[in-house]
N, C-alpha and C positions, 0 to 999 in steps of 0.2 A: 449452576453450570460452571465450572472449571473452562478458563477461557482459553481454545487452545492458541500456543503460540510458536515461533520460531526466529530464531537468531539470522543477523544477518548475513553469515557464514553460512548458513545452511541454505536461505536462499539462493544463493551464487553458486551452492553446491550444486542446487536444484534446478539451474538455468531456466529453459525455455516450459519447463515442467511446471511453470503456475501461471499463474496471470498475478500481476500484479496491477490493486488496483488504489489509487490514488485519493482518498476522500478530503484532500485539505480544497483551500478555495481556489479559484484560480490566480489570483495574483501569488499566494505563496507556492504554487506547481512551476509555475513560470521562471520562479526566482529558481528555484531549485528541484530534481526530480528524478527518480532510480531510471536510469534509460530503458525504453521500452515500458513505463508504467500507464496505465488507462486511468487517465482525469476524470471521474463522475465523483461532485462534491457531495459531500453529505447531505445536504438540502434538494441534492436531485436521484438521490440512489434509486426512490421509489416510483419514477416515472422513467427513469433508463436502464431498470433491472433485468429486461432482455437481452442488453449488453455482456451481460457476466457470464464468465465461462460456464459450461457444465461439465467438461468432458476435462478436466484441471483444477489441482486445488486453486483456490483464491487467496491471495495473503493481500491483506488490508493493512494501507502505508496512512500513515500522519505525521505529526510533528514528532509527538512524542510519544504516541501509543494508546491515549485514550481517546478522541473520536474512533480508529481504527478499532479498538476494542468493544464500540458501543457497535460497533455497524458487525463486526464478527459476530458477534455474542447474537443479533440479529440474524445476520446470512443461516448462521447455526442452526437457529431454531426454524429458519424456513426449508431447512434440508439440503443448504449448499457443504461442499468441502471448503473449510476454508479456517487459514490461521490469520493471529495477530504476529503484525512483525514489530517482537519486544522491543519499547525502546524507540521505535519510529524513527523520523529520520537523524533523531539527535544521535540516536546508536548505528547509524550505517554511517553517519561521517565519522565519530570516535573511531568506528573501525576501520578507518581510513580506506570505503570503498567510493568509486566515483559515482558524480551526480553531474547533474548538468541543468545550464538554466535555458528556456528556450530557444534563444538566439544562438546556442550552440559554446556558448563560453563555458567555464568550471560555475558550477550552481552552488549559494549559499541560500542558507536555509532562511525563509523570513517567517 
């Protein structure tokens, strides 16, 4: 399976048209995070998979692209819409887009 994917540019293209969805842990969401993203960690996907859009693609966020890639490649084969976002968050700060850490300050990535 060819893993589908999508650039951070594209997402922002795409605004309120996906769901983004967060699979790092929580202390690294907290430190930093796409505004608007939904926190279910990789170790909880499969008990709050009611959670997940259907009616919108899903683009699956991580560090750098591969837990998100394990969890697309997944969604995938259960019959979700959904991309990887290449590059994770190390590639939405190079593209110098904003993130935020909890408490509302500028978010770095942990």
């Amino acid at each position: 399976m060819t893993l589908p994917e999508i650039t951070p540019s594209e997402v922002v293209a795409r605004g309120d048209d996906v769901m983004l969805l967060d699979v790092r842990e929580p202390h690294e969401f907290a430190a930093g995070h796409i505004d608007g993203a939904v926190l279910i960690p990789l170790s909880q996907l499969a008990a709050r998979q009611e959670e997940l859009a259907t009616d919108r693609d899903i683009v699956c966020v991580c560090r750098s692209g591969n837990r998100s890639g394990m969890v697309t490649e997944a969604l995938a084969r259960a019959g979700y819409d959904v991309l990887n976002l290449d590059g994770g968050m190390l590639a939405w700060a190079e593209a110098h887009l904003p993130f935020v850490a909890d408490d509302g300050s500028p978010g770095r990535i942990a």
